[in-house]
C-alpha positions in Angstrom: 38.0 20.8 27.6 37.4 17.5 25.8 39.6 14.0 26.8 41.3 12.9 23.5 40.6 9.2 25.0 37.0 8.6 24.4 37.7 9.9 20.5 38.7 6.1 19.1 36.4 7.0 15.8 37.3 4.8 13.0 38.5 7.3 10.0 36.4 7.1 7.2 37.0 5.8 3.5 35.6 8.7 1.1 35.5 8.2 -2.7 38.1 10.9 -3.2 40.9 9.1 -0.6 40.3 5.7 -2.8 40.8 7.7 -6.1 43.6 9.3 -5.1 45.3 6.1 -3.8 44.6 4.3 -6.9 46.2 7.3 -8.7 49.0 7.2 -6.6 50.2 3.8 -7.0 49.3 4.2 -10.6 52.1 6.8 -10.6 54.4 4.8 -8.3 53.9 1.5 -10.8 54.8 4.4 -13.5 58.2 5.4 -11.8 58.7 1.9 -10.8 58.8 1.0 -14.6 60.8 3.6 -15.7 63.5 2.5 -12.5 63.6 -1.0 -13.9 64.2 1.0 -17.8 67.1 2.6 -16.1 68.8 -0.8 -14.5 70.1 -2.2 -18.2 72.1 1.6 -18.9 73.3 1.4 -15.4 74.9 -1.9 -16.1 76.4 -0.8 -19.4 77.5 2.6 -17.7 79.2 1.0 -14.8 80.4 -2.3 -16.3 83.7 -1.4 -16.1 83.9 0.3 -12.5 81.7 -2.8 -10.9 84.0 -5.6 -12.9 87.4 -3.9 -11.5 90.0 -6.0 -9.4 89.8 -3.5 -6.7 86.1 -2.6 -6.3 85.1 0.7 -6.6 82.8 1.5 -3.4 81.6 4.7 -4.9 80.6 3.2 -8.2 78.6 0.2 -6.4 76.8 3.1 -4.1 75.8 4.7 -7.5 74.6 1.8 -9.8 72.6 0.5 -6.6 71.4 4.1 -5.6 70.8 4.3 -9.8 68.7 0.9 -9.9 66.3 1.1 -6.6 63.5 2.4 -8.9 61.2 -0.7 -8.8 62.6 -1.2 -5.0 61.3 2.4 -3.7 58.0 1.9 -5.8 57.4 -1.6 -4.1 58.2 -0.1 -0.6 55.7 2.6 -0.9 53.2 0.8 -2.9 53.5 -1.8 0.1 54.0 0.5 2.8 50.5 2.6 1.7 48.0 -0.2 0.8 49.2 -1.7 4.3 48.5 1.7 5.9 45.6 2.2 4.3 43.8 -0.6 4.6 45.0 -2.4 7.9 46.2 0.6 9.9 42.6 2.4 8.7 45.1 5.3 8.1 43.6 6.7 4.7 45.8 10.1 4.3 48.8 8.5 5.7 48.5 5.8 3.3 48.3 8.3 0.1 51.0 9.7 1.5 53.2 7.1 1.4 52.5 5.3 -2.1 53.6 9.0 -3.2 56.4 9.6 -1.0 58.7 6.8 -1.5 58.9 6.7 -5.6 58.9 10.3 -6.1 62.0 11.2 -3.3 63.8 8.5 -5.5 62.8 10.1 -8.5 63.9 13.8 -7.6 67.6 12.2 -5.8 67.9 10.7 -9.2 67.3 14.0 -11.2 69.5 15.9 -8.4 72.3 12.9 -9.0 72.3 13.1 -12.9 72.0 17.4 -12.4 75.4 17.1 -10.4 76.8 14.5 -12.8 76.4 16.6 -15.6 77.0 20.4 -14.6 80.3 19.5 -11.8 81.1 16.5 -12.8 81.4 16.9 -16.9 79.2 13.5 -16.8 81.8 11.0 -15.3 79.7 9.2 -12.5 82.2 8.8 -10.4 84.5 11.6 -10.2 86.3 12.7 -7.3 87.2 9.7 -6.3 
């Protein structure tokens, strides 16, 4: 049986890892666009809940929730490059310039889903 200590191999770039990270945080810049396209409707959707006397804690949670396009695509953009090229982590780095802005992107979908079937498209309701 072989000692897991003596393997300290450095994990090798390959062409396809370094295609498929620059395809990946091509996507994530994609999403991240499309976020910041969502952050002007957000503010005319929510203008009136966010302006209110008595702040509306569920209508914040939403706009903010709503807006952190641009934010998750940073994080992950950030989060892989670092991983890839510092941490010499090549798979885990892919991984995570995909993770981050697609997860938003699906809670997003899943959000707007519930607003529109339960909800009959108020953003808040329920509360």
């Amino acid at each position: 049986m072989r000692d897991m200590s003596d393997d300290t191999q450095t994990r090798r770039y390959t062409v396809w890892t370094v295609i498929l990270m620059l395809l990946w945080t091509l996507l994530a810049v994609g999403i991240g666009y499309l976020g910041l396209g969502l952050y002007l409707t957000n503010m005319m959707t929510f203008a009136n809940d966010l302006n209110a006397e008595p702040t509306n804690h569920v209508a914040w949670a939403a706009f903010l929730f709503l807006s952190a396009g641009p934010v998750m695509a940073g994080i992950g953009i950030i989060l892989g490059w670092l991983s890839f090229i510092f941490f010499r982590a090549p798979r885990t780095g892919v991984k995570l310039v995909f993770f981050f802005p697609v997860i938003w992107a699906v809670g997003v979908l899943v959000f707007l889903a519930v607003v529109s079937t339960v909800c009959q498209g108020e953003f808040t309701c329920g509360v």
